[in-house]
C-alpha positions as CSV (number, residue, x, y, z in Angstrom):
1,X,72.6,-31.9,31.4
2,X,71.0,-34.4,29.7
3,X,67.4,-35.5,28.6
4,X,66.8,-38.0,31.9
5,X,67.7,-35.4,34.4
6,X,64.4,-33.0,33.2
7,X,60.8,-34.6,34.9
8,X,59.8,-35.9,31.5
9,X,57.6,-39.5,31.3
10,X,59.3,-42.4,30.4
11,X,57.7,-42.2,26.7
12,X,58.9,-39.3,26.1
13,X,62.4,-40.2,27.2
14,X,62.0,-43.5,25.0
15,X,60.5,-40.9,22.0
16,X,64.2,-39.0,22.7
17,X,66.6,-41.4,22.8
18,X,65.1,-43.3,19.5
19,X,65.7,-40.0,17.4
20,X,68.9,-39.8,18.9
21,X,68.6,-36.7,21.3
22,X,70.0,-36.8,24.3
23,X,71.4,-33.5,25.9
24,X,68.8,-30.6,25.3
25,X,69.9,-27.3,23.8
26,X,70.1,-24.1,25.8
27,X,66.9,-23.1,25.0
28,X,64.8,-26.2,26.0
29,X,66.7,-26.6,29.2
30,X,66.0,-23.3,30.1
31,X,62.6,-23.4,28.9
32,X,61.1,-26.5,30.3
33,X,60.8,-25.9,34.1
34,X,59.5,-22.5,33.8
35,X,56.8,-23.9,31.5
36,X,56.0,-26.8,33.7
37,X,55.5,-24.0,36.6
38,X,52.1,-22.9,34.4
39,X,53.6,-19.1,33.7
40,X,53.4,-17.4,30.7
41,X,57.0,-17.5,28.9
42,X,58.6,-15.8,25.6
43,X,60.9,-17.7,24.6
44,X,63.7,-16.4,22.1
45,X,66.0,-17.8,20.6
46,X,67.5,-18.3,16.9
47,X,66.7,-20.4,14.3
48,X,67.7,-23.8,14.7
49,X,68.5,-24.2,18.6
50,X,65.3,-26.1,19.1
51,X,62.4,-23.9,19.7
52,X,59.8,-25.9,18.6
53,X,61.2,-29.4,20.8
54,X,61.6,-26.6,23.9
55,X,57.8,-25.9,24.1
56,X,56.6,-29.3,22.9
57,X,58.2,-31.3,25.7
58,X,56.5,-29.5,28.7
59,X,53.5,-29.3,27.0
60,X,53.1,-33.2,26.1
61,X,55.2,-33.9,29.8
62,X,51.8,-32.3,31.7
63,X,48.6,-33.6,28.8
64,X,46.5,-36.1,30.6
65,X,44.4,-38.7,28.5
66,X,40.8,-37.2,28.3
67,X,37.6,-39.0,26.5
68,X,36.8,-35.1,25.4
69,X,37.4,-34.6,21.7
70,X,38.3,-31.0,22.2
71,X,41.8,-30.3,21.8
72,X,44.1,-29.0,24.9
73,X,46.9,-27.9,22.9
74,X,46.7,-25.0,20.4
75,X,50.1,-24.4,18.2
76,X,49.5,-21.3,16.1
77,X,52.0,-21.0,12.7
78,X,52.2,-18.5,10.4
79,X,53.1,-20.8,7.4
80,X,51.7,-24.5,5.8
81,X,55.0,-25.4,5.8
82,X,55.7,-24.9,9.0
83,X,52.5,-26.5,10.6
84,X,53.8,-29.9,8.9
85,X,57.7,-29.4,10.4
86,X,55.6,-28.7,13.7
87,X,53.5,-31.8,13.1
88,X,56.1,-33.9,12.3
89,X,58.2,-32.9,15.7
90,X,55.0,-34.1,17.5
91,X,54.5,-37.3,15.9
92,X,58.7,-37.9,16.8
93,X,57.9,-37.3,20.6
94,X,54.6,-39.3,20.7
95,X,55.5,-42.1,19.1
96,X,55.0,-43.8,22.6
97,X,52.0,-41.5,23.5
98,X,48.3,-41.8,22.8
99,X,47.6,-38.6,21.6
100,X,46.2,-37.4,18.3
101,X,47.4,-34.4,16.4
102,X,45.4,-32.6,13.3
103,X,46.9,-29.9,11.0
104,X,44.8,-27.8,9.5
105,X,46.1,-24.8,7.1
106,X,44.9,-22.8,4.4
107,X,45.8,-23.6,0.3
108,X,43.6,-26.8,0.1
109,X,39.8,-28.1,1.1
110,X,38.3,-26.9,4.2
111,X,36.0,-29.9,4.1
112,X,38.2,-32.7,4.5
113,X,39.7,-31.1,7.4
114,X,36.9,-30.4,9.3
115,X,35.7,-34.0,9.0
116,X,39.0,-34.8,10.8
117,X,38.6,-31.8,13.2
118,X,34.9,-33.7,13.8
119,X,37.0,-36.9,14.9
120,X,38.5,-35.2,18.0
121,X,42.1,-34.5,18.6
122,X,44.3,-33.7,21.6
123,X,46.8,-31.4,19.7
124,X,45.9,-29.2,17.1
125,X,48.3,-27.2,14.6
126,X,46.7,-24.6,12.5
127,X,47.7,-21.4,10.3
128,X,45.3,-18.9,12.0
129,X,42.6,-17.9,9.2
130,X,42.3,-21.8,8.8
131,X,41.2,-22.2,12.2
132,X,39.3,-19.7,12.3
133,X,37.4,-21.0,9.5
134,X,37.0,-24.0,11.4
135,X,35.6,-22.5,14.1
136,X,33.3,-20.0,12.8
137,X,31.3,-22.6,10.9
138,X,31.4,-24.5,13.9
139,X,33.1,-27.4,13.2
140,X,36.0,-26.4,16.2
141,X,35.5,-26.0,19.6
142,X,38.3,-24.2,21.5
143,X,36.8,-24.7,24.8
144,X,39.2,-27.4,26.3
145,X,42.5,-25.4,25.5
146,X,44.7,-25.2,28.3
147,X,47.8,-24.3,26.6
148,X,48.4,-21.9,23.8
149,X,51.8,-21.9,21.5
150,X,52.3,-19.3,19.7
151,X,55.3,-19.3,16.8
152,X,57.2,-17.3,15.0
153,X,55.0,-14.4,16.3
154,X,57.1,-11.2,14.5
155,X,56.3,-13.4,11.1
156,X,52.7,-13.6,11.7
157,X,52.5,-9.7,12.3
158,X,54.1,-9.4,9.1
159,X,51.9,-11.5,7.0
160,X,48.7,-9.0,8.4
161,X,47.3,-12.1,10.9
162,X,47.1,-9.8,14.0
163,X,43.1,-9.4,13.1
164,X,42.7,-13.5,12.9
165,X,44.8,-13.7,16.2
166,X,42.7,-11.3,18.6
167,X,39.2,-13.1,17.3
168,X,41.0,-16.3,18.2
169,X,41.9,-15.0,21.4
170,X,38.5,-13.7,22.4
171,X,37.0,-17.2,21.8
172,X,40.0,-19.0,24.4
173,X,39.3,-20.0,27.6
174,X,40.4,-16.9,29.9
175,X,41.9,-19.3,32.4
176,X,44.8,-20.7,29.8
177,X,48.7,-20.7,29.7
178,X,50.4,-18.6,26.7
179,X,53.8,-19.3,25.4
180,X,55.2,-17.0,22.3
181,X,58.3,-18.4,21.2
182,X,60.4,-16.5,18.0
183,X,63.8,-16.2,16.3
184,X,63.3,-11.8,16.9
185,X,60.9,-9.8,18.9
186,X,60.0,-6.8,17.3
187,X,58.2,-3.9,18.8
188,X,55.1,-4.7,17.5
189,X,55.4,-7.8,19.1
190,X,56.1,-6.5,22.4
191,X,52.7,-4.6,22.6
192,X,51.0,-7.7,21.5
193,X,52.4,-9.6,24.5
194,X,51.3,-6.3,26.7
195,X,48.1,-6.6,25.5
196,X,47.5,-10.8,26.0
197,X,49.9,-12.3,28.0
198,X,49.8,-12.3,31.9
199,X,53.5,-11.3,33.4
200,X,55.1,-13.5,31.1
201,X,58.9,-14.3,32.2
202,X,61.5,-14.3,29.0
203,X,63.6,-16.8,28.1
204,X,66.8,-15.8,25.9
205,X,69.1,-18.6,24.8
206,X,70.7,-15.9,22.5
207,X,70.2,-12.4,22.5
208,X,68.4,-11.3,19.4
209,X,70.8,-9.4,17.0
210,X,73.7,-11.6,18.0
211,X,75.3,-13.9,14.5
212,X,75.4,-17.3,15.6
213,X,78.9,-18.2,15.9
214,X,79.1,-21.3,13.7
215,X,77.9,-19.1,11.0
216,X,81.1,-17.8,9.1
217,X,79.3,-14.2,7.0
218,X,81.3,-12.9,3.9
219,X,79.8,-10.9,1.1
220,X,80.8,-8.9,-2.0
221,X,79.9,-5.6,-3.4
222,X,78.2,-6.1,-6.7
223,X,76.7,-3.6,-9.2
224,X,74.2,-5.3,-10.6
225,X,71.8,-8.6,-11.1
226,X,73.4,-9.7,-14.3
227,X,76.8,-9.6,-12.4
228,X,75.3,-11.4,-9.3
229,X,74.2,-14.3,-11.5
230,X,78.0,-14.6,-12.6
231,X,79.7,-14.7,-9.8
232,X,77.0,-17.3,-8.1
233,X,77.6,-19.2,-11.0
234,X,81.1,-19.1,-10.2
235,X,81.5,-19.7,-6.9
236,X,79.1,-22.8,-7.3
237,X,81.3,-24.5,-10.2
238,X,84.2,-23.9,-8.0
239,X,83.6,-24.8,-5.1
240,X,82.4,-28.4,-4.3
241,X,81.7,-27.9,-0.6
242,X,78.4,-25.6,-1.7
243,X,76.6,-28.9,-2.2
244,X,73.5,-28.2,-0.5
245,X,73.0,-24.3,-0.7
246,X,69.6,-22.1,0.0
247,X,69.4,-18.7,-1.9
248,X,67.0,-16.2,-0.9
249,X,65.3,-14.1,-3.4
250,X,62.9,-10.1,-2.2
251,X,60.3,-11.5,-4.3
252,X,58.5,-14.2,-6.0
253,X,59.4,-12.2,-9.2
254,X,62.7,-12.0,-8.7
255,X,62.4,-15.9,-7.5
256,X,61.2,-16.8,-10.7
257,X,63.3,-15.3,-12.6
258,X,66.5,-16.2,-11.0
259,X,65.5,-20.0,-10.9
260,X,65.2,-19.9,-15.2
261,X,68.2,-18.6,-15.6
262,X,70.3,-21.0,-12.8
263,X,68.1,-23.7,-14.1
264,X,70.2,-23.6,-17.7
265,X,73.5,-23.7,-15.7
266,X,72.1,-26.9,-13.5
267,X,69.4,-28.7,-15.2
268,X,67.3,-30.5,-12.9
269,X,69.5,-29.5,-9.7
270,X,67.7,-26.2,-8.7
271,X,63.7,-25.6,-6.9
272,X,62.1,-22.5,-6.1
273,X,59.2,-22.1,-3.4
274,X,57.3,-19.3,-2.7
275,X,53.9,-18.6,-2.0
276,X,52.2,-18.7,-5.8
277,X,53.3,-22.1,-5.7
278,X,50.9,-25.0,-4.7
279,X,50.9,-27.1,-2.4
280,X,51.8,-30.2,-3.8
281,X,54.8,-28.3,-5.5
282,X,56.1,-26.6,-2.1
283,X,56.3,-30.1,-0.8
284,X,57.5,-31.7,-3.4
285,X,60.6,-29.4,-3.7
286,X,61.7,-29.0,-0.3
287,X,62.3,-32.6,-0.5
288,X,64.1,-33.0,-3.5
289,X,66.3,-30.3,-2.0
290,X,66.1,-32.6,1.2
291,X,67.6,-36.0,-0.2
292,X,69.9,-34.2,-2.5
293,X,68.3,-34.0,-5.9
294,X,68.2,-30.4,-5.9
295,X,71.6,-28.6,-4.9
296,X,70.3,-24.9,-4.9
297,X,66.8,-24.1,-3.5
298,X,65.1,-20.5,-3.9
299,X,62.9,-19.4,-1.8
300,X,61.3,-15.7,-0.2
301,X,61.8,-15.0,3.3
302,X,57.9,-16.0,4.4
303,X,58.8,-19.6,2.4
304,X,62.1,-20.1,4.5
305,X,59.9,-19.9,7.7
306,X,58.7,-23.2,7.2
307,X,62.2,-25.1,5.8
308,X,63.8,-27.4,8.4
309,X,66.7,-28.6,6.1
310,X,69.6,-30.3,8.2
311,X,73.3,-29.7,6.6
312,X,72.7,-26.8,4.8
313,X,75.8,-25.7,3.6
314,X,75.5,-22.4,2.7
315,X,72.9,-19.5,2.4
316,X,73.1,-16.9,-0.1
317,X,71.5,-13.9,0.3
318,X,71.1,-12.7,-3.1
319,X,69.2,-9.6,-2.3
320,X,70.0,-8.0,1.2
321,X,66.2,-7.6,3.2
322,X,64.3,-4.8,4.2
323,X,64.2,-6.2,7.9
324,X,67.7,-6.6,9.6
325,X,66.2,-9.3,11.6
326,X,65.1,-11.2,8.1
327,X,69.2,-11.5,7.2
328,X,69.6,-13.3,11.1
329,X,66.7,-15.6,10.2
330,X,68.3,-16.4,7.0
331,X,72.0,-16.9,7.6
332,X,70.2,-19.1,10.3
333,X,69.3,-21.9,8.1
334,X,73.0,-23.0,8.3
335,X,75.5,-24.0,11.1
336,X,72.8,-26.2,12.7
337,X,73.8,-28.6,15.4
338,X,77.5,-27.1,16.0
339,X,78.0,-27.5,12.4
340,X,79.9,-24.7,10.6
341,X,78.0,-23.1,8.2
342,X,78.8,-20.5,5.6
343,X,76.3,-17.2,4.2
344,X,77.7,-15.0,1.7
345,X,75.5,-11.4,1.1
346,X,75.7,-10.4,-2.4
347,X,75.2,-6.3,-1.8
348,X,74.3,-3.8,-4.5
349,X,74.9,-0.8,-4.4
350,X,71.3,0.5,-3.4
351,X,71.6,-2.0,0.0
352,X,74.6,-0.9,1.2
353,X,72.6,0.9,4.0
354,X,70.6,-2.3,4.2
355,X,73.8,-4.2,5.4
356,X,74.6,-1.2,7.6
357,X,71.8,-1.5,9.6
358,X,72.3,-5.4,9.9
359,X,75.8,-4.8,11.2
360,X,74.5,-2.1,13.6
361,X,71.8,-4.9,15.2
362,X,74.6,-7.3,15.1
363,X,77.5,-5.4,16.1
364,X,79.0,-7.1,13.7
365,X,81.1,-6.4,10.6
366,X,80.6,-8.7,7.5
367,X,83.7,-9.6,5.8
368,X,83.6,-8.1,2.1
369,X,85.5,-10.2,-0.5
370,X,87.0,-8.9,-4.1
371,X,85.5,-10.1,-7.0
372,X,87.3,-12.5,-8.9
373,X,88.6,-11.0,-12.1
374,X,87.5,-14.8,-13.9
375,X,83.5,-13.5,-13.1
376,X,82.4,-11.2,-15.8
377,X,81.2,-7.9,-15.1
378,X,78.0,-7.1,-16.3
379,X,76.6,-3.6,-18.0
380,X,73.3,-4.8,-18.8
381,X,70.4,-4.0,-16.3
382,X,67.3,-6.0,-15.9
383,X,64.1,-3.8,-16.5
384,X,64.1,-3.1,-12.9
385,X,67.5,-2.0,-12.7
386,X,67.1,0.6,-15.0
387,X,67.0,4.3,-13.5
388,X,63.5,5.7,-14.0
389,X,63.6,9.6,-14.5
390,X,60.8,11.3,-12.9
391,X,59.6,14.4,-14.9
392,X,57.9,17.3,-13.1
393,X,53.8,17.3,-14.6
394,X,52.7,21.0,-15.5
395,X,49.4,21.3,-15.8
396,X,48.7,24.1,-18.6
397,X,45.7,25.4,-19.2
398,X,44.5,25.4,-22.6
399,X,43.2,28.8,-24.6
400,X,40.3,28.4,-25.4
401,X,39.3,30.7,-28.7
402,X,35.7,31.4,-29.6
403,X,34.5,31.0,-32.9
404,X,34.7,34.5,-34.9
405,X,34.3,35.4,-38.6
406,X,36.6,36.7,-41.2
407,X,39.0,39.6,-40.5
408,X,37.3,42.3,-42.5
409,X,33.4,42.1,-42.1
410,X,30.5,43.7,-43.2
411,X,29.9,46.9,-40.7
412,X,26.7,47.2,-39.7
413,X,24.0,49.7,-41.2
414,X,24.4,52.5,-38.5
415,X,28.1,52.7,-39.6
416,X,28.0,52.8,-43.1
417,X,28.8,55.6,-45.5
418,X,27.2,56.0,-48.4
419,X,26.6,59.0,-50.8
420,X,24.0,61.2,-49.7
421,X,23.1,64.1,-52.8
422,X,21.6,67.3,-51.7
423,X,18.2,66.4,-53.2
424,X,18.1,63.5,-51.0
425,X,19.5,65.1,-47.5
426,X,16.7,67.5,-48.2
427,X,13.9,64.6,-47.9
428,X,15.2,63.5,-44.4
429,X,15.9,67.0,-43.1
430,X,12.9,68.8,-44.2
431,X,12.1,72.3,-41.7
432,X,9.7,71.9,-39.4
433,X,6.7,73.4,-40.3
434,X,5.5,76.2,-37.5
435,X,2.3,76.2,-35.9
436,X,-0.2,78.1,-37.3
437,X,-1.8,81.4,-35.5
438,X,-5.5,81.9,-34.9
439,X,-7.2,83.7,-37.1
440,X,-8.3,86.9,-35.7
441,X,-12.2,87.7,-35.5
């Protein structure tokens, strides 16, 4: 099927063929009649087979030219980055359209945006504590929305926005269409759709759990950081094809710290993002990774949701994630467009059980690889690393010893002996005198 057999407007079609798209993926095919039919839909689907183009096309196919500066459309992110890749899809498809589109998202003034929220919008894109900002100080009205997007729902649960979300709910038209489209649905997820949507009908262009099959997953079994920094090292001086390569870091710590220590190896060829970083910064480096100036970018999973990097060549997960459904969103970020991609897991020896459960959602085994014997292997442990031994804490209670005096003291004057002579025990026992009898008359 291709793009001019789907009811879409002829500038949107135009919008389509002048970015070059002309067949749709799985997921938008399957997606865009259902959403034109006004039912609630949950879309799933993974990372990079066009989620964001499969809501956006039946959504801008049925908008209608209104004078009313209230917005109709409401795209919900959890991530600034990923209300400019969402932003940036519009502006492709509207190219030949009327409509305006504002971003709004937390990180920078709250002022400047509401002057532009003031100047009326048909679209509006928004990180949800952002717009609700907006619209508790009343510079938003949310009165006109007919259609709510919701993306990357599981993400926004994670980052704590579920309070944020039910507010915004409460203060949306009741009569509205809802459409929830993510890489995983999670449980939590599911009773938030329970709870808000209206007999939504599910869209799957890949069941979640299943490894995208463009994707070719290796790993090795390492013991330690240091050791992990060596053999990434390695694998990136020999081979050439890693030239555009995306390692993911557990924290912003960990981020950090990997990036100063890569950064000696490849001066000025290696960014990190994560959320301590500005704006400005965030921007700045996902394009130099972009247009090539970087070849390794490192980033923390809630980062990565808002990267849209064509031709990634590999990812590397240097620490395995807590959430199996992280690693599919990761290795994700590579194969796109029926490219072949490659991710390669380095696992230590505390995440074995990590990758277990990953293979388990998968039902599928990652190949493990041997360690080259040129990559040195490391003893020394970063401060983390080292085993922390956990002593049991008795509480004793203390004796407490009142003050006394010295060991032989003076008895006291009842218990003293002294020398009594005859004379004197006389004086105190004198014989009682007896009374005297009446004198006779």
């Amino acid at each position: 099927m291709t793009f001019a057999e789907l009811n879409l407007s002829t500038p949107l079609l135009n919008a389509l063929s002048e970015n070059g798209l002309e067949q749709p993926t799985p997921i938008q095919e399957k997606a865009f009649a259902v959403i034109m039919s006004g039912r609630d839909v949950v879309g799933i689907a993974q990372t990079g087979t066009g989620k964001t183009i499969a809501y956006l096309l039946p959504c801008l196919r049925q908008w209608k030219f209104t004078k009313d500066k209230f917005p109709q459309i409401l795209i919900l992110v959890p991530t600034r980055e990923l209300v400019m890749q969402v932003v940036h899809e519009v502006d492709k498809l509207t190219s030949y359209l009327s409509t305006v589109t504002v971003a709004v998202y937390g990180g920078t003034g709250v002022k400047a945006q509401a002057e532009m929220v003031n100047d009326g919008m048909d679209i509006i894109v928004a990180t949800p504590g952002r717009l609700l900002d907006l619209v508790l100080d009343g510079s938003l009205k949310l009165k006109a929305i007919k259609k709510l997007v919701i993306d990357e729902m599981d993400e926004m649960l994670n980052l704590g926005f579920r309070h944020q979300l039910n507010k915004i709910l409460a203060l949306l038209p009741a009569k509205r269409q809802n459409l929830l489209f993510s890489a995983t649905l999670t449980e939590e997820v599911e009773f938030f759709i329970q709870d808000n949507f209206n007999d939504p009908v599910r869209i799957e262009a890949a069941p979640a759990g299943t490894p995208l099959e463009n994707i070719l997953q290796t790993g090795f079994r390492v013991p330690n950081f240091n050791t992990k920094l060596n053999l990434l090292q390695y694998l990136l001086e020999q081979d050439e094809t890693m030239n555009k390569v995306l390692v993911f870091a557990a924290t912003k710590k960990l981020a950090d710290l990997l990036f100063e220590q890569l950064n000696t190896y490849l001066p000025e060829g290696v960014g990190v993002i994560h959320s301590n970083k500005d704006q400005n910064n965030r921007f700045n480096t996902i394009q130099h990774f972009k247009d090539g100036r970087y070849r390794v970018l490192i980033a923390t999973d809630i980062i990565a949701r808002g990267i849209d990097i064509a031709e990634v060549s590999h990812v590397i997960n240097f620490d395995i994630p807590e959430e199996p459904e992280h690693y599919i969103h990761r290795i994700g970020r590579t194969g796109r467009a029926d490219k072949k991609g490659i991710s390669i897991s380095l696992v230590g020896d505390a995440e074995i059980e990590k990758l277990e459960a990953i293979e388990k959602l998968m039902n599928y085994n990652v190949y493990m690889n041997v360690i080259p014997p040129e990559v040195e292997i490391s003893t020394v442990l970063t401060a983390d690393e080292i085993p922390v031994i956990f002593m049991p804490e008795v509480n004793v209670k203390a004796l407490v010893r009142e003050p006394g005096g010295p060991a032989f003291h003076e008895k006291s004057a009842k218990n003293k002996k002294t020398y009594v002579t005859r004379k004197d025990r006389a004086k105190h026992y004198v014989k009682p005198k007896k009374r005297s009898q009446k004198k006779r008359r």
